[in-house]
N, C-alpha and C positions, 0 to 999 in steps of 0.2 A: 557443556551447558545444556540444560535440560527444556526440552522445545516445548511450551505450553498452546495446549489448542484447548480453543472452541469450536462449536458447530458450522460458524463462519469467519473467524478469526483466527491468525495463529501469531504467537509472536515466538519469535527467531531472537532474539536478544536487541533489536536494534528497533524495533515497533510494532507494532499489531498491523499486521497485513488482511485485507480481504480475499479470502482463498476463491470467491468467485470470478472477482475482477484481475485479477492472478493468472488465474487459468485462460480468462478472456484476451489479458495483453500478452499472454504468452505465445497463443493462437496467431494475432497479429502479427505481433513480431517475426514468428520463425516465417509467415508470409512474402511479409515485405521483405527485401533486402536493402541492410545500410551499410552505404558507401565509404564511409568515416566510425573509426572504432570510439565507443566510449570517453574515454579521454579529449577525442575533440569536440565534441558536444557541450559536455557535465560543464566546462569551468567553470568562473564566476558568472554570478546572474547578471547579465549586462542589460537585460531588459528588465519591463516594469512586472511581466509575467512569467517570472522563471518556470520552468517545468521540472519538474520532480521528476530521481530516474527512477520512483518505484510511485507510480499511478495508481496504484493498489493500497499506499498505506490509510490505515483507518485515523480515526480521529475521536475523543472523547466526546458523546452526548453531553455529558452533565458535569458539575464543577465538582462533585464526589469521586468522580472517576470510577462511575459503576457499569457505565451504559457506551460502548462503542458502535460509532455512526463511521460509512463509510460515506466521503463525500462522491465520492462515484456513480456509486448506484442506489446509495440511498438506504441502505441494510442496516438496522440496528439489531444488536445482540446482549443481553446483560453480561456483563464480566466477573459479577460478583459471585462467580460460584467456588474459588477456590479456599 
């Protein structure tokens, strides 16, 4: 499968990532160490705030689907270039 990027977005086949905020939870992560692997974390959302394991993925600006907003840091980029 063929990796499509923007200048701050890239999508991997599963959604548009922010390659900023990417780089930032990546920094964290190899930081901190966790105690409990993946798997016991992720299950179901049993709270009313589930957390995503990619804090990074972007989110459509507009109902066209031209413009992605990262709720993260707040970075919009148009999409529409391909």
């Amino acid at each position: 499968m063929e990796k499509i990027e923007l200048n701050d977005f890239y999508n991997d086949g599963f959604g548009w990532i922010c390659k900023h905020c990417e780089r930032e939870l990546n920094k964290q992560n190899n930081v901190s160490t966790q105690k409990h692997s993946r798997l016991m974390h992720e299950g179901e959302a049993e709270s009313k705030q589930p957390k995503l394991s990619n804090q990074a993925l972007a989110k459509w600006a507009d109902k066209a689907h031209r413009t992605l907003f990262c709720p993260r840091c707040s970075i919009t980029e148009l999409a529409d270039k391909f």
